[in-house]
PANU-85163 format. One record per residue (C-alpha): x, y, z; residue number from 1; residue in one letter. Coordinates in nm, 2 decimals. Layout:
BEGIN
<rec x="X" y="Y" z="Z" seq="NUM" type="A"/>
...
//
This chain:
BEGIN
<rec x="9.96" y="15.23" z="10.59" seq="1" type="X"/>
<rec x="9.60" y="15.39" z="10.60" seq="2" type="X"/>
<rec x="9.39" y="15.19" z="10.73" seq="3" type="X"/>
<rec x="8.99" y="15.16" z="10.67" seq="4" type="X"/>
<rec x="8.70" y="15.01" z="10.86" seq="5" type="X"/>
<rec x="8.39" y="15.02" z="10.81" seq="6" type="X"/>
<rec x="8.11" y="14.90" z="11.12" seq="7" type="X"/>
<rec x="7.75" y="14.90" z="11.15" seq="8" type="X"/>
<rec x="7.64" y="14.98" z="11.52" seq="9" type="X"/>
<rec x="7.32" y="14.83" z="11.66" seq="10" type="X"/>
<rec x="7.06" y="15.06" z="11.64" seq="11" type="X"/>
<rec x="7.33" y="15.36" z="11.53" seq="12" type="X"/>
<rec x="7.44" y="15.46" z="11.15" seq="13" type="X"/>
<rec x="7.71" y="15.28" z="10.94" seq="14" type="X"/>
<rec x="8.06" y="15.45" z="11.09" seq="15" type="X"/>
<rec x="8.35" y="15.45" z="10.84" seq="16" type="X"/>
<rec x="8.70" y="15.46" z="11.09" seq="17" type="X"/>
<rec x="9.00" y="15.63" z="10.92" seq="18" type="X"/>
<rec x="9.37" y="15.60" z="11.04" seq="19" type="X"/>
<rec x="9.67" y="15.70" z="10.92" seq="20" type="X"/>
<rec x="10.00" y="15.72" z="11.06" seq="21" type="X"/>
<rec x="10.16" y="15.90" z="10.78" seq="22" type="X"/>
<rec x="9.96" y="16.22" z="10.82" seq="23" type="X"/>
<rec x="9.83" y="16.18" z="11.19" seq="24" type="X"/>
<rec x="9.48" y="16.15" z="11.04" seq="25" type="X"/>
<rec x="9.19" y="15.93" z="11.28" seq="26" type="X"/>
<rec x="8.87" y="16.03" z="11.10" seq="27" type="X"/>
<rec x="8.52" y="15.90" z="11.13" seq="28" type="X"/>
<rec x="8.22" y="15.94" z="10.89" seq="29" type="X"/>
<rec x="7.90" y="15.85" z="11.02" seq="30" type="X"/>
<rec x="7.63" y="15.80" z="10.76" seq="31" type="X"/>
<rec x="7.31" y="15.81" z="10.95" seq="32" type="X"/>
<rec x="7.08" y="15.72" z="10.71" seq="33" type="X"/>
<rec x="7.00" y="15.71" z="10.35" seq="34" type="X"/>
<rec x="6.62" y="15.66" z="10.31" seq="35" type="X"/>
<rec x="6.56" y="16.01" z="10.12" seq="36" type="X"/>
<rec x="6.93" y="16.03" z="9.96" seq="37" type="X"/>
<rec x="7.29" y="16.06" z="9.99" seq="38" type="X"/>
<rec x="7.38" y="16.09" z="10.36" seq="39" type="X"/>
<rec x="7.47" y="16.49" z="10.44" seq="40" type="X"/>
<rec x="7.71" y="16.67" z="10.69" seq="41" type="X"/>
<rec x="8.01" y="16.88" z="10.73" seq="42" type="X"/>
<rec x="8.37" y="16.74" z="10.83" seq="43" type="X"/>
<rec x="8.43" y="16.88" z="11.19" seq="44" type="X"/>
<rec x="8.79" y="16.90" z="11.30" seq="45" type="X"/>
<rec x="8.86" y="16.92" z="11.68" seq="46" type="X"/>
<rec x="8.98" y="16.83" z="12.02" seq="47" type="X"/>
<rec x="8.83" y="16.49" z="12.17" seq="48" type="X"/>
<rec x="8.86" y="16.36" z="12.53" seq="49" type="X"/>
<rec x="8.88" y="16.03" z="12.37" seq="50" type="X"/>
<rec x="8.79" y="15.81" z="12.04" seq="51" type="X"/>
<rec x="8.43" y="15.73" z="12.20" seq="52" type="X"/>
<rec x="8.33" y="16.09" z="12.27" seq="53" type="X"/>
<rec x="8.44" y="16.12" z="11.86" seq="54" type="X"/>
<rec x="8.22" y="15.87" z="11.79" seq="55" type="X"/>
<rec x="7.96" y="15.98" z="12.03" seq="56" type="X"/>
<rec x="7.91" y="16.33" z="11.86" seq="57" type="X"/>
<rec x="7.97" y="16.26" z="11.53" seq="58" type="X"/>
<rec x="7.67" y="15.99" z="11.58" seq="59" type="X"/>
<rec x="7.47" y="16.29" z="11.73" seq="60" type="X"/>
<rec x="7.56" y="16.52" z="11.48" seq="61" type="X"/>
<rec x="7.45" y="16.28" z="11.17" seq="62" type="X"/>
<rec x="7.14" y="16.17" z="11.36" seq="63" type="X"/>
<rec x="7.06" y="16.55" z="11.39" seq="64" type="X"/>
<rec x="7.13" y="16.61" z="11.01" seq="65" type="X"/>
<rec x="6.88" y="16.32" z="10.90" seq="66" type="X"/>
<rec x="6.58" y="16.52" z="11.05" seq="67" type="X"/>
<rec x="6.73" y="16.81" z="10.94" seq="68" type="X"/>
<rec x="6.73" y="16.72" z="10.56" seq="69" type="X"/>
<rec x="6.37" y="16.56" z="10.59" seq="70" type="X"/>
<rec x="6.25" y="16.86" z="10.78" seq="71" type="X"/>
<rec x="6.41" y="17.04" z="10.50" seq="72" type="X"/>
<rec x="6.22" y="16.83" z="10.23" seq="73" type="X"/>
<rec x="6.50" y="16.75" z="10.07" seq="74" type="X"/>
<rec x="6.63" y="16.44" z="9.89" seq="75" type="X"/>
<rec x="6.89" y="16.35" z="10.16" seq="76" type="X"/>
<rec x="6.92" y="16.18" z="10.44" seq="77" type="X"/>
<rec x="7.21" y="16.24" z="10.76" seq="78" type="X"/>
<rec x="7.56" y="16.22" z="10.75" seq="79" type="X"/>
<rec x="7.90" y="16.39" z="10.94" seq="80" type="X"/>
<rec x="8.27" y="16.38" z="10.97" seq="81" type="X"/>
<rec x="8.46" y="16.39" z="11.25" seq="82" type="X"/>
<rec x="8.81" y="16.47" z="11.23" seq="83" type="X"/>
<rec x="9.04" y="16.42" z="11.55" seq="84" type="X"/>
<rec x="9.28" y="16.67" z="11.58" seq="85" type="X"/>
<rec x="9.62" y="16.63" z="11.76" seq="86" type="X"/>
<rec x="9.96" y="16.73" z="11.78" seq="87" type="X"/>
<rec x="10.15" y="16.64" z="11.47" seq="88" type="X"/>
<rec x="9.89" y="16.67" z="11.22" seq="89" type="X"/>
<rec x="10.00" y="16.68" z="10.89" seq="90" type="X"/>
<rec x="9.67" y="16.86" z="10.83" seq="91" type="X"/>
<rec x="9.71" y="16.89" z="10.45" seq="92" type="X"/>
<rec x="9.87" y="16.50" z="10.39" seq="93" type="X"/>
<rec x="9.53" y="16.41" z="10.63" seq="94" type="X"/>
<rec x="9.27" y="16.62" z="10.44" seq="95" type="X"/>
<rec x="9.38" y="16.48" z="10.09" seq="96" type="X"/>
<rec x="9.34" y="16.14" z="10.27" seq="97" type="X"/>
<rec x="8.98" y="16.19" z="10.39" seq="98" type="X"/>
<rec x="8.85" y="16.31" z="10.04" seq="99" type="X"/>
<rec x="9.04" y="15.98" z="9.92" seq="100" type="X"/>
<rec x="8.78" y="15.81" z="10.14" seq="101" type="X"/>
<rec x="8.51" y="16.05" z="10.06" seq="102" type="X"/>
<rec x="8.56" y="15.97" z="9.68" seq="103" type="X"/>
<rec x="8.57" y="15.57" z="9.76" seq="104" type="X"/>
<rec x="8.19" y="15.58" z="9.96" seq="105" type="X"/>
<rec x="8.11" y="15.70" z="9.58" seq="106" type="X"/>
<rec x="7.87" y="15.96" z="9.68" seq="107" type="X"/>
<rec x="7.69" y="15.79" z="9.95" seq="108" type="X"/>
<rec x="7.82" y="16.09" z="10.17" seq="109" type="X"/>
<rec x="7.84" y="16.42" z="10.07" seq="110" type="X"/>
<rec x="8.02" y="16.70" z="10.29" seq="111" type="X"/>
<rec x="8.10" y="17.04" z="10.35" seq="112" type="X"/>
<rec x="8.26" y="17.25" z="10.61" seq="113" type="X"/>
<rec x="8.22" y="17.25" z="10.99" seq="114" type="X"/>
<rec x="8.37" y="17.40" z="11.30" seq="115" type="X"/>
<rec x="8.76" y="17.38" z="11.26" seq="116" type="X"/>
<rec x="8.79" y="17.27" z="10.94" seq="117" type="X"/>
<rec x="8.95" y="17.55" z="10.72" seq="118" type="X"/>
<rec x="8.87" y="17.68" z="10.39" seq="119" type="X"/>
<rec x="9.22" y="17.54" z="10.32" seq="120" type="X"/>
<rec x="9.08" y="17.21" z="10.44" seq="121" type="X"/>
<rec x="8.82" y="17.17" z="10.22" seq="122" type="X"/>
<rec x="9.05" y="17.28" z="9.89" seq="123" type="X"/>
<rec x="9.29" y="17.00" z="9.98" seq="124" type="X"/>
<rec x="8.97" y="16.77" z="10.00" seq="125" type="X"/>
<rec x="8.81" y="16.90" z="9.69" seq="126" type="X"/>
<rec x="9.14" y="16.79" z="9.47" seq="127" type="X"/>
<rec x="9.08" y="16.44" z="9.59" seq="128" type="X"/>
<rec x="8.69" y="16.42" z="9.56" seq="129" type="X"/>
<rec x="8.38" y="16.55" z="9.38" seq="130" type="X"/>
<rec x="8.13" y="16.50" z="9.64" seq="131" type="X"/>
<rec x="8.28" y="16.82" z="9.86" seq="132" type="X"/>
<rec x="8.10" y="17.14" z="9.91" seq="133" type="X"/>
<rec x="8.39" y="17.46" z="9.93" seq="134" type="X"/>
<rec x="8.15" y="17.75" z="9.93" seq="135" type="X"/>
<rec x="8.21" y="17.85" z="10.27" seq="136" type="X"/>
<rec x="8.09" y="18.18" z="10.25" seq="137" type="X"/>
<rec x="7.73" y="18.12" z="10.03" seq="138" type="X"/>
<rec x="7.67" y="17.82" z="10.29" seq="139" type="X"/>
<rec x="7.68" y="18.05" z="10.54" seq="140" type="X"/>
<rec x="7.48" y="18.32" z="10.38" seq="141" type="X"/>
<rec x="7.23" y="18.08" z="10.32" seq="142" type="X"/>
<rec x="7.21" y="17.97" z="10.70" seq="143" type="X"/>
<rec x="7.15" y="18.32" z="10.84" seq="144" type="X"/>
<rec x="6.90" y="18.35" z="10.60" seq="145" type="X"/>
<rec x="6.70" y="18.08" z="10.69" seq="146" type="X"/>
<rec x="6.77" y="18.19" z="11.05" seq="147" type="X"/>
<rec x="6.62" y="18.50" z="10.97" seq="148" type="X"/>
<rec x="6.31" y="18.34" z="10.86" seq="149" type="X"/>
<rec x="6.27" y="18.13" z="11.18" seq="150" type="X"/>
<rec x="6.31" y="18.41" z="11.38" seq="151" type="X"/>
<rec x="6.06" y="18.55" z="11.20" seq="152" type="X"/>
<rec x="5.81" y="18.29" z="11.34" seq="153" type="X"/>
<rec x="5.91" y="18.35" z="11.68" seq="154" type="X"/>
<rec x="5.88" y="18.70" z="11.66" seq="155" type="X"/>
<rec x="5.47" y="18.58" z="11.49" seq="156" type="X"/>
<rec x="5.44" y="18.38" z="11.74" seq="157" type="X"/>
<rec x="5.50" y="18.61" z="12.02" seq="158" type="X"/>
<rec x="5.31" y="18.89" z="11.79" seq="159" type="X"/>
<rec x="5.55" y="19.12" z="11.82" seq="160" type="X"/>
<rec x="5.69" y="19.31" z="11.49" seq="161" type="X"/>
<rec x="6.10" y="19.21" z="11.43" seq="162" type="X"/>
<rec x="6.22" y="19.51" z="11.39" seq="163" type="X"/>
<rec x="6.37" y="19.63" z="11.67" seq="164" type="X"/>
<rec x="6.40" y="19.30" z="11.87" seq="165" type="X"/>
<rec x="6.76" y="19.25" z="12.05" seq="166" type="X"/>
<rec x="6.94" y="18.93" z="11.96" seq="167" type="X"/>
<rec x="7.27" y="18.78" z="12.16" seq="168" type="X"/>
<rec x="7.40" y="18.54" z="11.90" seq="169" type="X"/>
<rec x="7.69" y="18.32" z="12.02" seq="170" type="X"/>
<rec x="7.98" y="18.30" z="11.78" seq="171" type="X"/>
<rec x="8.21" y="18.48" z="11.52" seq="172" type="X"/>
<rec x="8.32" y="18.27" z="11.31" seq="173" type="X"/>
<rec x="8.18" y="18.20" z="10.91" seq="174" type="X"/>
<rec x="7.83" y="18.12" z="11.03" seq="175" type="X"/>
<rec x="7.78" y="18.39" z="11.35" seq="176" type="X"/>
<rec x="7.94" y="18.64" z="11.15" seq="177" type="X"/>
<rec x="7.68" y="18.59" z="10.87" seq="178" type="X"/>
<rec x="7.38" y="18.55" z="11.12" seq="179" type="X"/>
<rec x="7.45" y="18.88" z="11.27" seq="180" type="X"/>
<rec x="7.49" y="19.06" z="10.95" seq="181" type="X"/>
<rec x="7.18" y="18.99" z="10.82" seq="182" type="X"/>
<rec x="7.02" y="18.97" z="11.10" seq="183" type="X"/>
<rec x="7.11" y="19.33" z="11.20" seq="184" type="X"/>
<rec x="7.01" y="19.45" z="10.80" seq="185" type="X"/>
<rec x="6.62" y="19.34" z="10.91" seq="186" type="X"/>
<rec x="6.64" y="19.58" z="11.24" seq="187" type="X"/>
<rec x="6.71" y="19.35" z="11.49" seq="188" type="X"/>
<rec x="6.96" y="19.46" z="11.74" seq="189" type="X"/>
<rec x="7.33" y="19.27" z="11.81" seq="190" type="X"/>
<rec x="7.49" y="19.17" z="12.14" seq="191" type="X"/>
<rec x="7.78" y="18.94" z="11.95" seq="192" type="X"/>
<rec x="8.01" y="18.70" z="12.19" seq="193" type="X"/>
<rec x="8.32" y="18.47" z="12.10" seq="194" type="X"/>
<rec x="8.53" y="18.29" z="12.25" seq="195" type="X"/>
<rec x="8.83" y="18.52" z="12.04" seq="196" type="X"/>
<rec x="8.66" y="18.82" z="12.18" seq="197" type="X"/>
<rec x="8.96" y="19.01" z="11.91" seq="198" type="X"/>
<rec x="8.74" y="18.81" z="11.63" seq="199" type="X"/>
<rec x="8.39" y="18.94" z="11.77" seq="200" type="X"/>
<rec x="8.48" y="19.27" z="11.82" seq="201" type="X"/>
<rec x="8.61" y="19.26" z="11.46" seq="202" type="X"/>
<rec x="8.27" y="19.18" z="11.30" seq="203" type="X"/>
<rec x="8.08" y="19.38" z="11.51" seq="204" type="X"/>
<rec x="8.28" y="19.70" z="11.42" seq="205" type="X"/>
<rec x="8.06" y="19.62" z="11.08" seq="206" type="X"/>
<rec x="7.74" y="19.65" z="11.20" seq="207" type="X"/>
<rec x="7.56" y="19.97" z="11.33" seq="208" type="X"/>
<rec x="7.49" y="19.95" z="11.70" seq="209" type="X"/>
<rec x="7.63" y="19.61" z="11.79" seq="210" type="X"/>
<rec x="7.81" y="19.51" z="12.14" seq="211" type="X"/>
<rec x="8.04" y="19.30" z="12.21" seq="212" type="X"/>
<rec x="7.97" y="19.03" z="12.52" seq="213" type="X"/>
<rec x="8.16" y="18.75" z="12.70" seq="214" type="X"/>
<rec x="8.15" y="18.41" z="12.55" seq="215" type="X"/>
<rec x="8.02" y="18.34" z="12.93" seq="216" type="X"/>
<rec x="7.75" y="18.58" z="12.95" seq="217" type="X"/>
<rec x="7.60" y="18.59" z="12.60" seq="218" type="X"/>
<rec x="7.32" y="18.35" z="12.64" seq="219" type="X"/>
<rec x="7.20" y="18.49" z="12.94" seq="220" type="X"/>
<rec x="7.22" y="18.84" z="12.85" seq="221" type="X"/>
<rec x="6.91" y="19.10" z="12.85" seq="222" type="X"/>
<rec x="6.78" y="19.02" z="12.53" seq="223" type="X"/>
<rec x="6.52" y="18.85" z="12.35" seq="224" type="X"/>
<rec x="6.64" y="18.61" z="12.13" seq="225" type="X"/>
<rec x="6.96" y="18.36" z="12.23" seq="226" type="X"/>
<rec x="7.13" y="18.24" z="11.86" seq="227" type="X"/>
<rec x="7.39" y="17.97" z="11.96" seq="228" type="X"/>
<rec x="7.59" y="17.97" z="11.66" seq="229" type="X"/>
<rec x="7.94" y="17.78" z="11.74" seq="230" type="X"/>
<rec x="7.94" y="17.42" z="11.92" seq="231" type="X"/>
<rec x="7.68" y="17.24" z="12.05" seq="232" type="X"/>
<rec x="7.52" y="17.13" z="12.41" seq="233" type="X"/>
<rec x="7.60" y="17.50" z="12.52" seq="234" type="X"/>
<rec x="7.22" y="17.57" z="12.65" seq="235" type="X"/>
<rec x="7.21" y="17.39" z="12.94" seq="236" type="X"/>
<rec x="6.98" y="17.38" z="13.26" seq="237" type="X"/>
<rec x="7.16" y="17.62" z="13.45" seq="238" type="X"/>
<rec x="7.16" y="17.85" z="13.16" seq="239" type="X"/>
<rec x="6.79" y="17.80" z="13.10" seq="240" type="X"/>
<rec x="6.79" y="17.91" z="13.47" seq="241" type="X"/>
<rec x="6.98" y="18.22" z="13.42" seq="242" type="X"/>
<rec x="6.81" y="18.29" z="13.09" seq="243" type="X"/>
<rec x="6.61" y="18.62" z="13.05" seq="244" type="X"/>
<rec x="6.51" y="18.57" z="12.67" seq="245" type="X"/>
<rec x="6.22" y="18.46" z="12.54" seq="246" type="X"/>
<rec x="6.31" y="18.27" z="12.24" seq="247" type="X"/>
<rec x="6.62" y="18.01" z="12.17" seq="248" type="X"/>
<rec x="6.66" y="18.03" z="11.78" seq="249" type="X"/>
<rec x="7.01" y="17.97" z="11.65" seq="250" type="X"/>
<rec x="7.23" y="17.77" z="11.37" seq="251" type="X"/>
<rec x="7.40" y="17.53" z="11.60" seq="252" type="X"/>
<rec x="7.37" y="17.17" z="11.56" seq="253" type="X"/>
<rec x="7.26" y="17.01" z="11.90" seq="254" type="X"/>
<rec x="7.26" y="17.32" z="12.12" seq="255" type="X"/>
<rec x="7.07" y="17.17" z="12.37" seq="256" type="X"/>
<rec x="7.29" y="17.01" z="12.63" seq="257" type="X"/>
<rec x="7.02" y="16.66" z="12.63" seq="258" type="X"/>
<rec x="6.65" y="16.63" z="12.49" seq="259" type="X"/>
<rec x="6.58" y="16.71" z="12.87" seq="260" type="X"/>
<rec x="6.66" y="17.09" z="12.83" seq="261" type="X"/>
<rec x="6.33" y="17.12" z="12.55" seq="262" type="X"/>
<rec x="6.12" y="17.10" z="12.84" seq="263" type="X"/>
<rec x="6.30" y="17.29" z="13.10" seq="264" type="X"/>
<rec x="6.27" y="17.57" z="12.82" seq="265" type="X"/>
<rec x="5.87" y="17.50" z="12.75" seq="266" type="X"/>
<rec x="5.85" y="17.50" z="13.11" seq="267" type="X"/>
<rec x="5.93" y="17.86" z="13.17" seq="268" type="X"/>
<rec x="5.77" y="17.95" z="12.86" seq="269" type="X"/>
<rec x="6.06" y="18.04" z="12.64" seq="270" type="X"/>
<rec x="5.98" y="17.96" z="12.26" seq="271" type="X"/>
<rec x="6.24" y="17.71" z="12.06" seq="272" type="X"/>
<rec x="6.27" y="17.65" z="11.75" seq="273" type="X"/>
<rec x="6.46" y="17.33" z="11.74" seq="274" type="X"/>
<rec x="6.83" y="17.36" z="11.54" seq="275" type="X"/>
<rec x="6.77" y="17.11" z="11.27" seq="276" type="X"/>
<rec x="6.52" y="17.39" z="11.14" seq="277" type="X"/>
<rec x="6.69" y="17.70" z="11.21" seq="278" type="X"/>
<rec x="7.03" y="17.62" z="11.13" seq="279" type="X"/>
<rec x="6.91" y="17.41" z="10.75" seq="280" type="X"/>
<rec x="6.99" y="17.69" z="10.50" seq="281" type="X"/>
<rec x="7.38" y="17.53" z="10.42" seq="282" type="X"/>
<rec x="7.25" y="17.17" z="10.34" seq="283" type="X"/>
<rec x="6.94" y="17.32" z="10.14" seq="284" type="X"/>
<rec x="7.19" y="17.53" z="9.97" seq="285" type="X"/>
<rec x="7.43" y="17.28" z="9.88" seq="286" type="X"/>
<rec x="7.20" y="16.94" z="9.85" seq="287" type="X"/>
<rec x="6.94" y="17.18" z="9.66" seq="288" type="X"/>
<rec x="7.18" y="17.21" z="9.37" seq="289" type="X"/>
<rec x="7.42" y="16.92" z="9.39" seq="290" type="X"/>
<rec x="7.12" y="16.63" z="9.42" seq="291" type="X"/>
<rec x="6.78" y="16.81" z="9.34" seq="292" type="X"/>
<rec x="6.96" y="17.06" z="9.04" seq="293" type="X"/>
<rec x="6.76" y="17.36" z="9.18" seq="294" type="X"/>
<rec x="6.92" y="17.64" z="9.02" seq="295" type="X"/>
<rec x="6.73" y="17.88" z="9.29" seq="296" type="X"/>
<rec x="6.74" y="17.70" z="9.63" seq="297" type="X"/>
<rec x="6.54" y="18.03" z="9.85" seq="298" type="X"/>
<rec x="6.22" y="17.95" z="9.84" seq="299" type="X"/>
<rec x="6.34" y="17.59" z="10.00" seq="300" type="X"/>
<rec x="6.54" y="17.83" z="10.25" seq="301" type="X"/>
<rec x="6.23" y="18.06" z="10.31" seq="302" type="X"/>
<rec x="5.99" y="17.71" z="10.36" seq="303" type="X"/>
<rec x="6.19" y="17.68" z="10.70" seq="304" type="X"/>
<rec x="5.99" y="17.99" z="10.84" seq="305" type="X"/>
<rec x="5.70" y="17.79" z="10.80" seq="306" type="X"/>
<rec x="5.80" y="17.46" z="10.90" seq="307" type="X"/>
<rec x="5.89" y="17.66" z="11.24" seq="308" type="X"/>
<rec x="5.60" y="17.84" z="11.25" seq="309" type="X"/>
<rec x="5.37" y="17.49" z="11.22" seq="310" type="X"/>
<rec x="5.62" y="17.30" z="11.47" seq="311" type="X"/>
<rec x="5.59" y="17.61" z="11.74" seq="312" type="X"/>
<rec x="5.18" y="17.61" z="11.68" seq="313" type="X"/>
<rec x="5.13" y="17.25" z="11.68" seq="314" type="X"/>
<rec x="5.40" y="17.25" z="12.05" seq="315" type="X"/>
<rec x="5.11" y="17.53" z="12.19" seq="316" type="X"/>
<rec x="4.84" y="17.33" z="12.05" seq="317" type="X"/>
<rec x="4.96" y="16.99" z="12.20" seq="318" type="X"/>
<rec x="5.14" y="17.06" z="12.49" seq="319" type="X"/>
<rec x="5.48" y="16.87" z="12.34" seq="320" type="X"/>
<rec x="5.79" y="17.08" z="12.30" seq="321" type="X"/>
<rec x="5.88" y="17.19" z="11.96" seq="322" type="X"/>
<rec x="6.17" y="16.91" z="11.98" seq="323" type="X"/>
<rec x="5.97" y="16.65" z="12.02" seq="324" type="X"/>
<rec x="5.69" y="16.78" z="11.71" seq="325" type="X"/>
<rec x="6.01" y="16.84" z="11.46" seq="326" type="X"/>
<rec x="6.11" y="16.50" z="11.57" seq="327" type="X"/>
<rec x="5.80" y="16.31" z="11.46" seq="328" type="X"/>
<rec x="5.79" y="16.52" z="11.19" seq="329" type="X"/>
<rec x="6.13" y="16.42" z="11.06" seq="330" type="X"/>
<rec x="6.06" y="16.09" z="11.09" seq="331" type="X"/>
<rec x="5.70" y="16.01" z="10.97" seq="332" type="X"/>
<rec x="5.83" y="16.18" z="10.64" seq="333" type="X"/>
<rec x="6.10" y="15.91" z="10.67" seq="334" type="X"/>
<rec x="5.89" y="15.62" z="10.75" seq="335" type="X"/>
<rec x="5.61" y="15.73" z="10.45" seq="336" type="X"/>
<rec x="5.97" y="15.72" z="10.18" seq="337" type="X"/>
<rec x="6.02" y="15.38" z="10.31" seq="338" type="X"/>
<rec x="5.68" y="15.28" z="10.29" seq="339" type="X"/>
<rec x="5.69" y="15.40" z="9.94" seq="340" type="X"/>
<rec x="6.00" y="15.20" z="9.87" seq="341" type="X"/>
<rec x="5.85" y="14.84" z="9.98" seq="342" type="X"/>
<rec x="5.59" y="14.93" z="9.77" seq="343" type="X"/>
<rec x="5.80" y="15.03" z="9.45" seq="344" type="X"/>
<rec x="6.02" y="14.67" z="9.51" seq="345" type="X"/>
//
């Protein structure tokens, strides 16, 4: 019998715990917080050591999606999924159970797709809920857009022109693939790693002038931008060591291996602009027209350019990583709503 718990961690967001032996299923949404809106974030399906390094990331993960929706300006606060895979999974008997549970939270959480969960995934969900995003392909369109823009404020930042500017961008799947695409249609120039080098040589076949890398050497290549675009925690001291580029800008949630890593990179002068920026365009795309009823969400998109071009002045201006400014900034534009709201009740 499927089995539900719900449990609110000290100091940490309200966890929802999902088993069921039928399917194989152990789930866990974490709703980070709610101040702005419904909490937001994609179901990730993978491998876990154990249940507490679930629960550790998909804490992490929601916590990073709550300054990424108020960064955003949108009317949302954090969320995420986590869904543990294992040997036996009745992956489509699972999926229709987790949009059951989706469905029950009544829209509290809203979701969407992540690394390892399939487009098949999200259909199964979709018959079972209404609060479940299956545009894979426009979320990711939207992402490398607003990638585009914040690498855009690097490049103004270093005053340097895009166009011709080389970019290693780590990852092929929905996300990477889209990054590189239209990153490549503004002039920049693709070095393209995976860790299915077959799938990363098959989208770089589609774009003029684009090598293929290792999945080890990619963020250390001789470039100038690194875009981590897959997992997270992949840029880590002894990368920032190795690194030769001057800018980290990429779509990966929590690609910094700990907060420590912000100022290793501000140390040697490398510009960041923090991932709950760069990587916003899905969740502005989706929670711009499913809460807000924008019919055009770009110019929300295009907004991120600026937000990364005022977090990477302010960082120069104050001495404080870019982390650290996006991170005030998130939540002062938090605290102000909940001002608002003792003041409304």
């Amino acid at each position: 019998m499927a089995e539900v718990v719900t449990k609110h961690a000290a100091g940490g967001p309200r966890c929802v715990f999902v088993t069921d032996p039928r399917s194989g299923l152990r789930a866990i949404v974490a709703l980070d917080d709610t101040t702005l809106g419904p909490a937001v974030g994609g179901v990730r399906t993978m491998r876990y050591a154990s249940a507490d390094a679930a629960l550790t990331d998909v804490r992490a993960l929601a916590r990073a999606m709550t300054r990424k929706c108020s960064l955003a300006g949108l009317d949302a606060g954090g969320g995420k999924a986590v869904v543990l895979l294992a040997d036996g999974l009745d992956r489509k008997a699972a999926f229709a159970r987790l949009g059951q549970v989706v469905e029950e939270l009544g829209g509290v959480f809203r979701t969407a797709g992540d690394l390892g969960t399939t487009a098949a995934d999200l259909a199964v969900m979709a018959e079972h809920t209404r609060y479940v995003h299956t545009d894979e392909r426009g979320l990711a369109a939207a992402v490398a857009r607003g990638l585009l823009r914040c690498i855009e404020a690097c490049a103004s930042a270093r005053g340097v022109p895009v166009e011709g500017l080389s970019v290693a961008v780590q990852g092929a799947g929905a996300i990477g693939a889209s990054a590189a695409v239209v990153l490549a249609e503004a002039g920049l120039r693709i070095v393209l790693a995976d860790v299915d080098t077959r799938r990363a040589e098959e989208v770089a076949r589609g774009i003029a002038g684009a090598r293929v890398t290792s999945a080890e050497r990619v963020l250390v290549e001789d470039v100038d931008i690194v875009a981590p675009c897959a997992v997270g925690g992949v840029v880590t001291a002894e990368v920032v060591r190795a690194m030769r580029a001057w800018a980290v800008c990429g779509a990966a949630n929590n690609a910094l291996a700990s907060p420590e890593i912000a100022r290793l990179l501000a140390a040697r002068g490398v510009l960041h602009v923090p991932d709950p920026i760069a990587s916003a365009g899905a969740v502005i795309d989706g929670i711009g027209l499913s809460v807000m009823g924008l019919a055009d969400r770009t110019p929300l998109i295009d907004r991120l350019g600026e937000t990364a071009r005022l977090v990477l002045d302010e960082a120069k201006a104050t001495g404080r990583t870019p982390m650290d400014v996006a991170e005030a900034r998130a939540l002062a534009r938090i605290a102000a709503a909940r001002r608002q709201l003792r003041t409304t009740d």
